[in-house]
Structures are given as structure tokens and as C-alpha cells.
N, C-alpha and C positions, 0 to 999 in steps of 0.2 A: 977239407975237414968240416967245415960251415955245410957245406950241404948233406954229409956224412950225417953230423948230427940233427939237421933238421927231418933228416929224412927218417932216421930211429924217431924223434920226436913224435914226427906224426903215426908210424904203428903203432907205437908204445901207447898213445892215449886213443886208441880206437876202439876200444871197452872205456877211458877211462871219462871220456865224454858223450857216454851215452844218454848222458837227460835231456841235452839237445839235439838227439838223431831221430830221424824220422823212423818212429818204432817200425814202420813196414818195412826199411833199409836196415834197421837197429839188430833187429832178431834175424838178417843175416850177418852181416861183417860190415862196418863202413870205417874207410880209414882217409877220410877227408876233411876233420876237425881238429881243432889244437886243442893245446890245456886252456889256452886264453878264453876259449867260448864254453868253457866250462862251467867259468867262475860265477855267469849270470844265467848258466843254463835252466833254475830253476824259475825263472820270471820269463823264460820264453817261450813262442808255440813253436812246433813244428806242423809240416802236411798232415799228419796223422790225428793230429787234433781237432776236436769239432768246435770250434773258435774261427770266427771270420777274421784275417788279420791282411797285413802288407808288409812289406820290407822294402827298404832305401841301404844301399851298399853304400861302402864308402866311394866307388865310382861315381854316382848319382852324389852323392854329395857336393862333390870336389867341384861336379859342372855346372851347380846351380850355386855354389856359394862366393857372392862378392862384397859378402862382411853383413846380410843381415841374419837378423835369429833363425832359430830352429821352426817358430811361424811360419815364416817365408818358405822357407826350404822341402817343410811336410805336404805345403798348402793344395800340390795337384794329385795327393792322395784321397783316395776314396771317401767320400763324407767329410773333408775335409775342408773350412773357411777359414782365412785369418784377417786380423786386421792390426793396423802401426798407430798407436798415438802421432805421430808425425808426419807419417802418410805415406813414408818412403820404406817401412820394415827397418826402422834403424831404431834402436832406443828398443822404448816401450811398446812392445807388439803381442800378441796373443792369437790364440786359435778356437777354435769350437770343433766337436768332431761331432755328428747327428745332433746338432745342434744344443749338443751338451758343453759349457761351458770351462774354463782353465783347472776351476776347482772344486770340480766333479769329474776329471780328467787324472788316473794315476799316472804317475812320471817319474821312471827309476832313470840312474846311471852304475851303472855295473852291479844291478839288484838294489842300489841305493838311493831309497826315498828322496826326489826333490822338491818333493811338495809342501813347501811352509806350514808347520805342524799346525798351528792356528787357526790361518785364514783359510787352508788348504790349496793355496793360489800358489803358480809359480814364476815370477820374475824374471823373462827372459833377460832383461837387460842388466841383469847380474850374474848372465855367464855369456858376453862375448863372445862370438868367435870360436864356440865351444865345437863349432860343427868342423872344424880342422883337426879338432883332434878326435874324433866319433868315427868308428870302424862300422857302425851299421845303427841303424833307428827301425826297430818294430815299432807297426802299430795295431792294436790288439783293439778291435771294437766291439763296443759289449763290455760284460764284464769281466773276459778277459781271466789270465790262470792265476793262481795266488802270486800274490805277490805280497812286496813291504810298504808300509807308508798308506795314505788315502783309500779310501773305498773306489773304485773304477765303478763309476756311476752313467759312464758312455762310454770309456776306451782306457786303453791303456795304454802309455807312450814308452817301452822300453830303449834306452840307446845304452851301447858297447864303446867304451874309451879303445882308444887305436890298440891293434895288434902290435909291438913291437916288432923291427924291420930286420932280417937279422943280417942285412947289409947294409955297410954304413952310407948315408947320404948327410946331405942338404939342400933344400929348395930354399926361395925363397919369392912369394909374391905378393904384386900392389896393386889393388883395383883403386880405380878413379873414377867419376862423374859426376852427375847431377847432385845440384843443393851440396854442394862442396862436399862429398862423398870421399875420403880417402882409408882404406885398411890396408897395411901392413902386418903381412906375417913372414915370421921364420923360423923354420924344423928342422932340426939336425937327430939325426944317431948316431952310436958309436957303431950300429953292426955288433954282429956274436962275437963277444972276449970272453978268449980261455976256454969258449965252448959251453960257457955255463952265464955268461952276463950280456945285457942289453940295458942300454941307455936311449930314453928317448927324451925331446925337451921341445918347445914352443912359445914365443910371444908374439903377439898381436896389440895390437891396435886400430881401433875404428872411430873414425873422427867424420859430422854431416851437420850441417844444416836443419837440414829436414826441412821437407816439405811447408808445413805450418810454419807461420812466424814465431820467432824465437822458441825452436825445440830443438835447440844446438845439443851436442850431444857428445863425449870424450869417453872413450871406455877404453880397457885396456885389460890383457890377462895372459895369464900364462900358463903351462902344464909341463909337469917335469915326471915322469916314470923310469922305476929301475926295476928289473927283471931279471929271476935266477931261474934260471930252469936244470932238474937236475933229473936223475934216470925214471924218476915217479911223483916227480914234486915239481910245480910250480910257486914261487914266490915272489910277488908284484908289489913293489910300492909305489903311490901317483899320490900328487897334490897339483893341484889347480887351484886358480885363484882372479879373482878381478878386482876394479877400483872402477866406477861409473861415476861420471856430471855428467845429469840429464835437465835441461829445461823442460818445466812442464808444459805439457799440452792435453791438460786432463777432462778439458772443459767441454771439448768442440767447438763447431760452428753454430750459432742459431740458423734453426729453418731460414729466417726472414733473410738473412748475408748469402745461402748458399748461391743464388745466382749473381752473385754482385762482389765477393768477398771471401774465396774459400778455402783460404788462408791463412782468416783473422786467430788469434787466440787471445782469449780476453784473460787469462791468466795472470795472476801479478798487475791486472789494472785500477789504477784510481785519479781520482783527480787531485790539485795540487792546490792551494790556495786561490788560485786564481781561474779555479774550474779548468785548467787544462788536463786533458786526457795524459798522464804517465803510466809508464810501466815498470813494475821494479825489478834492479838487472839482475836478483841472485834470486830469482824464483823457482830454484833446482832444488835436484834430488841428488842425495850423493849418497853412497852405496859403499861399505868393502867387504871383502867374504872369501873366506882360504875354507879349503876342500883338502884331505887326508883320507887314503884311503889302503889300509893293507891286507892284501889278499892273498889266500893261501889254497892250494889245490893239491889231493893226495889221491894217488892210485893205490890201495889197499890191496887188493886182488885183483882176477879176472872178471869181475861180476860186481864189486866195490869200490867207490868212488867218494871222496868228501872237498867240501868246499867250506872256508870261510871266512867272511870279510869283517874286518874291523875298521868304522869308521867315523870322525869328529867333522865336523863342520862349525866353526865361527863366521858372524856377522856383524856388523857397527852402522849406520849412518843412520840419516834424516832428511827430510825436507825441509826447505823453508818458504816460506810464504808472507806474503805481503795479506794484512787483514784490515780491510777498509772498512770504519763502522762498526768494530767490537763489544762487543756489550764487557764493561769492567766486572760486571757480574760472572759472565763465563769463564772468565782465566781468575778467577778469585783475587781479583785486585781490588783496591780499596777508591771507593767512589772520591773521585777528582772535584775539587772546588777551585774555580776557577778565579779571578784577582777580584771578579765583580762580585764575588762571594756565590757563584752559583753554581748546582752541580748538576756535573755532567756523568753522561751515563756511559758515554760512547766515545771511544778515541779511535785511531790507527795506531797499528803496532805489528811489528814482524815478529815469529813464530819460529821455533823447529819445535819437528815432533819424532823425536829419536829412537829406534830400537836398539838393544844389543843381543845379542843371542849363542846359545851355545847349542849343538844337535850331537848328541851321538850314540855310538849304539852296535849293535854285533849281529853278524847273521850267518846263520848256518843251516847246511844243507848236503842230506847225504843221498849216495844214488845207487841204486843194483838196479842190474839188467840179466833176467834169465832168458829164456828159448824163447818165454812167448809171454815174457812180462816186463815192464819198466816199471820200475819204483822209486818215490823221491820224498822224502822227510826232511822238512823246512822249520828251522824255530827262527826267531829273531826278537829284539829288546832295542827302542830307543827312546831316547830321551832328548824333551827338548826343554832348555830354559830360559827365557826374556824376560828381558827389563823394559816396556812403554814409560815414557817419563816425555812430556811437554813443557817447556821454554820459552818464556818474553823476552827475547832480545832487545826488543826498543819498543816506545811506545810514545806518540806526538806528544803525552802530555809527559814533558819530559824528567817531571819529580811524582808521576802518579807508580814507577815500580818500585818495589821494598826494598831491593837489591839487585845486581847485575844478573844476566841470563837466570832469571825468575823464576822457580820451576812452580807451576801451576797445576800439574797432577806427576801423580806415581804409581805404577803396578806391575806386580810379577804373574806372568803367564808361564807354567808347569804344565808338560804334559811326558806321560807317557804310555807309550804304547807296545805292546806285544801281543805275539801270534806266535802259532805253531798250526802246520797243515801236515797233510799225507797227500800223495797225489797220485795215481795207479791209471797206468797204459794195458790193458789186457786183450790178445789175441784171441778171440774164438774160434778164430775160422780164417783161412788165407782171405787176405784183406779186410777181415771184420775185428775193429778193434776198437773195446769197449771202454771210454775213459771216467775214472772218480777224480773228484779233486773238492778233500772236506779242510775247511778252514776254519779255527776258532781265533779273532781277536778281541781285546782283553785292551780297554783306556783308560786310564786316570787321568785328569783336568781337573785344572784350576786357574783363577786367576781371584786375585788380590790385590787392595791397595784403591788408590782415588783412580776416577779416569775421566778422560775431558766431554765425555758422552754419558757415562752411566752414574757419573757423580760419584762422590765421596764414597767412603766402604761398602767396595763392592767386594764381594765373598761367596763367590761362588765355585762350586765342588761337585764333579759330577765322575760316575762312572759308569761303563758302556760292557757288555759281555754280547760281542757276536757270534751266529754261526752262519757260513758264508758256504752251502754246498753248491756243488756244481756235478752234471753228469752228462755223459753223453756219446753219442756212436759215429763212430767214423770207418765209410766203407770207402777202398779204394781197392781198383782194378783199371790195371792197363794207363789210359788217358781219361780214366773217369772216377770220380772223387764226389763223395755226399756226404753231408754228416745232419747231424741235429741233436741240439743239448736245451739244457734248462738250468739256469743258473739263479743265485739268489746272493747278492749285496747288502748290505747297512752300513748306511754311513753317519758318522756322528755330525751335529749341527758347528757349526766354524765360531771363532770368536766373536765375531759382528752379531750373530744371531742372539748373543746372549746380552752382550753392552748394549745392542741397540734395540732389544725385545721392550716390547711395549708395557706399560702399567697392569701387574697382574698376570701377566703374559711366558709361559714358559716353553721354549723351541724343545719338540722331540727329537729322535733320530726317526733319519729316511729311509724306507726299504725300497729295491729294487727284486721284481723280478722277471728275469730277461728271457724269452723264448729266442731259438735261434735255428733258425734250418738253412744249408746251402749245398748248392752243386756246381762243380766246376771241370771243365774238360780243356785238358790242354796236351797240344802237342809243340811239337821244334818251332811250327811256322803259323800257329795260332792257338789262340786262348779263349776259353769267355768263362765265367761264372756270373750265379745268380746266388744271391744271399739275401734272405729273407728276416725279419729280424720284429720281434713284439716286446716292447722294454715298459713293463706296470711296474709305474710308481706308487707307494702308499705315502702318507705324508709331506711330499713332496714340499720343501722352504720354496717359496714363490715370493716375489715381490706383490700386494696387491693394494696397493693402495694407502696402507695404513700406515700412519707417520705415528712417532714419540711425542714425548713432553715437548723438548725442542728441538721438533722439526724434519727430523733424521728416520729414513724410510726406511720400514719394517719390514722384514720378511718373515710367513704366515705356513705353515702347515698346513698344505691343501690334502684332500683324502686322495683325491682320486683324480690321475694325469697319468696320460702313457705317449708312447714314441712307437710307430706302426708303418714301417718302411720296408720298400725293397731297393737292394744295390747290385747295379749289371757294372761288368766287370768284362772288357774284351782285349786282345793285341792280336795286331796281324803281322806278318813279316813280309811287308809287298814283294821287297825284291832284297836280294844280297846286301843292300844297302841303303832301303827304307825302311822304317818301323812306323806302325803307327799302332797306339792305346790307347782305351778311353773305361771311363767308366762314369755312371749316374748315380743319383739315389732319387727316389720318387718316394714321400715321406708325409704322414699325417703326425700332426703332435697336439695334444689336446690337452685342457686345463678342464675335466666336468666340474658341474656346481660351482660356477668361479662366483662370486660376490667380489664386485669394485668400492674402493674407497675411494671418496674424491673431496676435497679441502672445501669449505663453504667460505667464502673470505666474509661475505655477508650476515652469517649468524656466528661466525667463531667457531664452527662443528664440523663433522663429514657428514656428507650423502652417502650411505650405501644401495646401491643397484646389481640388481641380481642378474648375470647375463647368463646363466645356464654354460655350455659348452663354448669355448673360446681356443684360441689359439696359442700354444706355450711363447712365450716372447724369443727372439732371436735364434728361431728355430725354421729355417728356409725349406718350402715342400719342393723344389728342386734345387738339388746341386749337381755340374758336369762338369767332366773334362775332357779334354781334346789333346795328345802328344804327339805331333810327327816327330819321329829321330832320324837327321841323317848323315852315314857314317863312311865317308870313302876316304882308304889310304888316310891322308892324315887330314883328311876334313874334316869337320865336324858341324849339323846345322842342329836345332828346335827349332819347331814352333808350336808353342800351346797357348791356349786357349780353354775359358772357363768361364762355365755363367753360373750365378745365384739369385734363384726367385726371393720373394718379398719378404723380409724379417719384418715382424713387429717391435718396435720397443718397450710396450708393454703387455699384459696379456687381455687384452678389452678387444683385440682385433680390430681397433681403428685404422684406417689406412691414412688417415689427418697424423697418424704418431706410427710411420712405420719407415721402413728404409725401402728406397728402389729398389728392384730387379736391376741386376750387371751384369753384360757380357765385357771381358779382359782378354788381353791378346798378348804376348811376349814373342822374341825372334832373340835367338845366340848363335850366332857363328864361330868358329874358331879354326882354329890351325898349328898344328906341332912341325916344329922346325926343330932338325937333328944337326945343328952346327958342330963343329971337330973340338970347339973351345970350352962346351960345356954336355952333359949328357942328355939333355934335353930343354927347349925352350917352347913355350904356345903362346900365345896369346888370343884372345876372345872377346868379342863385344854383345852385350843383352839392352834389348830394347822392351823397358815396360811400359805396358799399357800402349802397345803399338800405335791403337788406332784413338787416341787422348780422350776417353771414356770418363767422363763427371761420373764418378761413383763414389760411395760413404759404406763402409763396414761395421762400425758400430753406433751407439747413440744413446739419450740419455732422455728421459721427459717427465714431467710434472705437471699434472692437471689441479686445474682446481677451478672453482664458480664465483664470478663476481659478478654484482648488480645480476644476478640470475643466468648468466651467461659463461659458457664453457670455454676458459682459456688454458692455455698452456708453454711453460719454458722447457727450451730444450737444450743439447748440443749434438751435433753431427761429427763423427770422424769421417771428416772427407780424406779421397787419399791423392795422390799424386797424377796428374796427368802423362802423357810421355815423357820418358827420362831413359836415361842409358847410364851402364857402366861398361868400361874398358878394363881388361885384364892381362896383366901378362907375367907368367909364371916361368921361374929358371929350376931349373932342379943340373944339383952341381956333381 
């Protein structure tokens, strides 16, 4: 009966998921998708689109994931870099894709915004082990198709929560290694009940070390989904959720340790009465955050389809931190006088700085498909509301706080945001298919209240009206595929840009506009494409130089910056049971007109120096990869390989403030054993950084002149040398 109805299932919605079929298969019959890929079918491309993009199945998943984030796991995709606070991809990690940063990166899960209304950053280590339950990860580079949430200012990160299985199981697996590396998970379904229900559920657990000194790390999370599927109807509920302790590791290494030390983390450091060097032990981040998500899908007609999802998200934690040398003046405490009657200006004192947050919001999306047309009408509405408030826990001098846990500022950040798009596939001509996609969004922001940067009443109130078109053509014939479009972004400036905007100083919004051409030719037993790509920025927020009242680095509204690259794209199939893939980008990124600011320690002032045409910071003109697959009977091998030319950390194109060139090397092995006692067993081993390559991901630097002379602080994210994990998975 289960297969009965799966098998109706999938006819039945072969008109009614047509906003994810590839219009050139669409406009004849395709009956290979479910309701499931429906629900986010408005945030995805297909072939027929002129959008450079990639895809990750949940196969590719499964084989590369042994408990670190979605960083790790995207990293050997096309223009793709990542990097770990910790060094291992556990905790705190991040990515860049054309060297466009987290929060200029849109990032949905099932059409739904993950990108922190605010800051527009998004915190892998606040969804653990998310990649267990992810049926597939787009990535959409460029500006990418309307979507919810952030402006896609270099890519767009689409992932799909699991299909529901509609056979029941349970696995259950535990990877082990380096830097005391342990995750635990375990997935069960009920399989189809009654012919109309599915259950799915997951927890996890990942618990390391890391790499760097004390960036120990405990997170934990879970996903629970219920599913009705009925003769034209899908109806899905999921909530997810985690709890993180992270030790920080925010700081890096200084230049001067990396050959000596590249491990240190000077985090939580101070000295003790007695000038000894301590660290303080609860220098962490703790985190919790529940995820709610209900989604609905209807077949109206033959030609009519509707989707919509309703969804909340909360959040609570904080950091805390040890403050060596405090000025009483910045936490608004009352200057200290000391027995000998004298006062002081400066103590020690530990800190949290707490957010709470609420996100939620609705989105909707209707779809017709005629003979030689796709059509998709998208609104959506969310709202996001936080509470920043900062906290004295203690303080040396130990009668200088008013009261217990102290709060020294308070403010509420409001925002909300809405859109509505049109998006149209149109056929002219066998294979010529002409694609629109017009977006209007619509923000309201605010934030209010004291703040431990921007000082006492702050009142700021801002609103944004975009229009975001896109267009473009896409010819396919046979194994040959071209397209080219022109697309046009704005994105609003982030909370930092405002709190930490200089005297007099007010951040615009950024425009993007992205030329895009490619070609690609593929057949069974090889592939290549070439994608071409021109990304002009207009005002482009830069860091250059320029600090606050106290201290705290500004970012500046450059006019004129672009990203000018091409990316090759090949796989061959040597034999029955080799693969190999690769792909490059070869890339120029420019800052014109840049002007540096640089601290004068000597007069109190900055220098400003005009260096004309300079390099965007943390923006590599080459990225590669290298994948052998090999796959006999129930073998299983990689090995890949990846190199990244020279990022700058700042934009002055110094190479005295820049991160190395790295080549990286990995090897997995594996093997599935079919024992009588259980339905399947494997187990796998991954060796990173094979060949134990000193290499650093990201960094941090501050220049300034003393006595007439140019120095500078920095920190290094150095990462791991060779390290391995063991895995072995039971599925019951």
C-alpha cells in the first residue's frame, strides 16, 4: 500500500511542482519531484535559469559530514573558502563565496531567512549538526533568484530540511578524533501511517576541544517533523532547535607566535596580583534558539499550485568575558576611591552582553505552468524583535557596583521587513527561454535605548524601499547550455554600521550590479563549464581605516568597487569507478579611489593616504579544487584537494597584513558491511590537512604610527595541522 501511495503521490504533483522543474523538461511532463521540493521551490534555480549555481545532495552530505558546520561541508564548492575560530570547523566557523563575506551571503532554510535581521551574519554554531537533517544545500552565486531575508550581495545559500522517509527506520552514528572530537546522532521515522502520516525526529551532539587553546566546545540540537500528505495537499510541521558553550577563540594568533605558538589564544587573559599570566575559565558564549516551521502546499488545478509557510524563531544567550583594565567610565560606574583616599579610574571586571530575540513572519508563493510559460508570485512579511542589554557581574573593586549583575546599557532593535516579487520562465523558441524576476522590498528599522558603543539615546529610525530586477536568457540544446542575465540588488547597511558610524557620519544602503554570462556542456562521462561573472558595487560599507570616539572601527561607503572573475567548472568519469572534478575561479576585486586612515599615536590624529586602486580585503584572485571519487562495490575513497591565493586583511594591499597562499589535502576511506543483524553498517575514516600544511583563514589588523613609524596588532586564525576522524554508522 506504501508504495501504492507513494507512487500516486509522485504523478499527482507532477504539474503541482512545477516552479522547481527545469522549464525545458517542465513544458513537457516531469514526474520526478515531490510536494516536499515544492515548498521552497520559489528560492531555487533550476538548469533553465541564467544563474550560475551548485547543488550538494543529501548523499554528498552524509560523506563529508563528521559533526562540523555547513562551512566545512560547502567549502569544495565553486568560489568557495571557509574558515573555524578553533581551527578544527567545530564551533564558530564561517565561509566566503567570491570572496563576499557571511553577511552579504543570503541563507534560507525551507525559503526561510537565517540571516540575523541586524547584523545580517549568520552563526553556524547555533545550528549544530543541521547538515543531518538537510536533504540538499543550493548555492546560487551572484545575486541569485528572489528570495526572503538579506540582499544576496555574492551568493545565495538555499538548504531543504530532510524529505520525510516513508519507510520506517533508525541509524544511529558516532564520529571520533582529534582535539577530543566526539558527535553523536540519532534518526528514527515512523515510515507512512495510515497512508497519510510521517514522522521524523533527530538529536545530536558535538562535543571538541579545538584546535586553539581553550575553544572547547558542547552543542547539542535536535529536529522533530510531522507530515500529512493528502490527495493535493501537503502539510509539514518541523521545529529544531540547539543549546551551544563555546569558548572563545575570537582574537587569533599575533603574527610574531605564528612560528613559535599557533595555538595560543590570548582570550580571557590577565595577570593576577602577582603579575602572573591567568586565564579566566568561563570565557564563553552560550547560545539557545528553537526554530518552528509550518508548511502548507496545495494543488488547485492542472496549471495551479500554492505554497505557504509560517514561521517563528526565538533566541536567548550571551557572552561573557573577563575585562582587564576597564575604564569605570564605560560601564557607567561610579569612580572608585580607594582606602588611601584615591581614585581610580580602572578596575577588572567580568561582563555579559545578552541578546533575546523573537523572528517571525509568513511567506507565500503561488505557481502556474502553461505550454510555454512558468509563472511564480512570491509576498512574504517578517519581523524581528531584540532586546541588547549589558551586565557587571563582578568587578575587583569589590564595593565599586550599585547593585548585583549591573546592567550598564539597554536597547531594543525592531525591524521589519517585506517584499513581494513576480518571477516568469518564457519559451520563444525550442530551447530559448527568456527569464524576468522583479522584486520590490519594503524595511522598517529601528533601534533604541542606551548602547555600550553608541552611548546613551540612541534613536535611530530608518526606512529602505527596493527594487531588485533581474533578467535574462537561457539557451539549451542537446549537452549545450548558455545563458546571460543582469541583475540589480540593494542591500540595507547592518546594525554595527549605525552604532559604530563615526561623528557626523551616516551609513547609506549598498547597490549591486551583477553582469553574468556562462556555458556549460555536459554529457554521462564529462562536464565542464565556464561562468563569467562582473559584480559593480556602488557604495560599497568597507572598513578603511577610520575609528570612533572610542576606538571601535568604522565602516565607510566607498563609491566605486567591483568583483571581475571567471569560474571553470569540469568532471570526468575515468573509469566505471573513478571520478574526478574540479573547478577554479581566476578573479580581480578592486577598491577605486580607496583613501587609508591610519591612528597617529604621536599627534592624537589620523594620517590619511590616498592609494588610488587597491585590493578588496579577504578577497583570494585564485580559488581551486581538485575531487577524486572512488567507488567499487561497497568501497568508498576521496581525495581532495584545495588551494587559496593571498587574501589581504585590509584593503591597502599590504603583503606585511595579508594571509598566505595554501595548498590543503584530505583522504576518506570507507566501507559498508551488510551483517544479518542489522540493515546496514559503514564505517569511514578522513584525514585533514593530509600533508600538515601551517595555514591561517582569516585575520584581523590595526595599523597605526609611532615615533613616525608604522606598526601594527593583529590576530591570525590559524587552523589545524593533520587530524583525522573515524566514523561508524548503523542504520537499523
Amino acid at each position: 500500500m506504501k508504495s501504492v501511495f507513494y507512487g500516486a503521490a509522485l504523478l499527482m504533483v507532477a504539474n503541482v511542482a512545477k516552479a522547481d522543474v527545469d522549464p525545458v523538461d517542465s513544458l513537457q511532463v516531469s514526474q520526478s519531484l515531490s510536494l516536499d521540493e515544492v515548498v521552497v521551490s520559489a528560492t531555487r534555480v533550476t538548469k533553465a535559469m541564467p544563474i550560475a549555481y551548485s547543488d550538494l545532495s543529501k548523499q554528498e552530505l552524509v560523506k563529508r559530514n563528521d559533526g562540523q558546520g555547513i562551512p566545512f561541508l560547502i567549502s569544495q564548492s565553486p568560489s568557495v573558502i571557509m574558515t573555524s575560530d578553533a581551527g578544527n570547523g567545530v564551533g564558530y566557523s564561517g565561509f566566503r563565496i567570491r570572496g563576499t563575506d557571511a553577511n552579504r551571503i543570503n541563507i534560507t532554510l525551507n525559503g526561510v531567512p537565517v540571516n540575523d535581521s541586524e547584523s545580517h551574519s549568520v552563526f553556524w554554531v547555533n545550528m549544530p549538526d543541521i547538515a543531518s537533517s538537510v536533504e540538499n544545500v543550493q548555492i546560487q552565486r551572484g545575486v541569485g533568484t528572489s528570495m526572503n531575508g538579506g540582499a544576496a550581495f555574492g551568493a545565495t545559500v538555499a538548504m531543504q530540511t530532510q524529505n520525510p522517509d516513508l519507510n520506517p527506520y533508525m541509524d544511529y552514528s558516532v564520529s571520533a578524533g582529534s582535539f577530543g572530537t566526539v558527535r553523536n546522532t540519532v534518526r528514527g521515522g515512523t515510515g507512512l501511517l495510515k497512508d497519510h502520516f510521517v514522522f521524523d525526529a533527530r538529536y545530536s551532539n558535538v562535543r571538541s576541544d579545538g584546535f586553539i587553546s581553550r575553544a572547547k566546545a558542547n552543542m547539542s540540537s535536535y529536529f522533530v517533523s510531522g507530515a500529512y500528505y493528502g490527495d493535493n495537499t501537503l502539510i509539514k510541521f518541523q521545529t529544531f532547535g540547539s543549546s551551544e558553550k563555546t569558548y572563545q577563540a575570537w582574537e587569533g594568533v599575533p603574527s610574531s607566535m605564528l612560528n613559535t605558538n599557533r595555538t595560543y589564544n590570548p582570550c580571557g587573559e590577565y595577570e593576577d596580583e602577582n603579575g602572573i599570566v591567568r586565564y579566566y575559565d568561563n570565557q564563553t558564549d552560550n547560545y539557545w534558539q528553537r526554530h518552528y516551521h509550518l508548511m502548507a502546499t496545495k494543488r488547485l488545478s492542472d496549471t495551479w499550485s500554492m505554497n505557504m509557510t509560517l514561521h517563528y524563531t526565538d533566541g536567548e544567550g550571551y557572552y561573557e568575558d573577563y575585562k582587564a583594565g576597564a575604564k569605570y567610565a564605560s560601564y557607567k560606574l561610579p569612580v572608585y576611591i580607594d582606602s588611601q583616599g584615591n581614585e581610580q579610574k580602572k578596575t577588572d571586571i567580568v561582563r555579559r552582553k545578552w541578546l533575546e530575540n523573537d523572528f517571525y513572519g509568513a511567506i507565500y508563493n503561488a505557481n502556474y505552468r502553461g505550454e510555454n510559460m512558468m509563472f511564480t508570485f512570491g509576498a512574504a512579511g517578517n519581523h524581528y524583535d531584540g532586546d541588547h542589554y549589558g551586565r557587571v557581574m563582578w568587578a575587583k573593586a569589590a564595593n565599586s557596583l550599585p547593585k548585583p549583575n549591573y546592567e550598564y546599557y539597554f536597547n531594543t532593535g525592531k525591524k521589519t521587513d517585506y517584499n513581494t516579487f513576480v518571477k516568469l520562465n518564457y519559451q520563444f523558441l525550442p530551447g530559448l527561454i527568456g527569464f524576468a524576476d522583479l522584486q520590490y522590498r519594503g524595511i522598517d528599522y529601528s533601534i533604541k535605548g542606551s548602547d555600550d558603543k553608541a552611548g546613551d539615546n540612541v534613536n535611530i529610525s530608518k526606512h529602505w524601499n527596493f527594487f531588485n530586477p533581474k533578467i535574462g536568457l537561457n539557451f539549451q540544446k542537446g549537452a549545450h547550455k548558455a545563458f546571460a542575465s543582469f541583475s540589480v540588488a540593494n542591500r540595507e547597511p547592518g546594525r554595527d554600521n549605525f552604532t559604530e558610524a563615526g561623528k557626523g557620519e551616516q551609513p547609506v544602503h549598498e547597490t549591486l550590479y551583477d553582469y553574468e554570462a556562462g556555458y556549460t556542456y555536459e554529457q554521462p562521462k564529462f562536464n565542464a563549464g565556464v561562468n563569467l561573472y562582473y559584480m559593480d558595487y556602488n557604495n560599497q560599507l568597507i572598513l578603511s581605516g577610520k575609528i570612533s570616539e572610542i576606538g571601535e572601527a568604522l565602516t565607510t561607503n566607498i563609491k566605486d568597487s567591483y568583483r571581475f572573475g571567471v569560474e571553470l567548472i569540469t568532471g570526468v568519469k575515468l573509469t566505471s569507478w573513478l571520478n574526478w572534478n574540479g573547478n577554479a575561479t581566476f578573479s580581480s576585486n578592486k577598491v577605486q579611489h580607496f583613501t587609508e586612515y591610519v591612528d597617529d599615536w604621536d599627534t592624537g590624529e589620523q594620517r590619511a593616504e590616498y592609494l588610488g586602486t587597491t585590493n578588496i580585503s579577504f578577497s583570494p584572485d585564485v580559488i581551486a579544487n581538485s575531487m577524486f571519487d572512488i567507488k567499487y562495490k561497497d568501497f568508498s575513497a576521496s581525495f581532495n584537494s584545495q588551494y587559496v591565493g593571498r587574501q589581504y586583511m585590509d584593503n591597502s594591499s599590504a603583503k606585511d597584513r595579508s594571509i598566505d597562499a595554501y595548498f590543503i589535502n584530505s583522504l576518506r576511506v570507507g566501507y559498508v558491511f551488510n551483517p544479518r543483524f542489522v540493515k546496514e553498517l559503514s564505517i569511514d575514516v578522513t584525514v585533514n590537512n593530509l600533508f600538515n600544511e601551517k595555514y591561517e583563514t582569516n585575520g584581523w589588523v590595526y595599523s597605526y604610527y609611532s615615533e613616525g613609524k608604522r606598526g601594527k596588532e593583529d590576530g591570525y586564525f590559524t587552523q589545524a595541522g593533520t587530524n583525522a576522524m573515524v566514523r561508524l554508522s548503523v542504520r537499523f
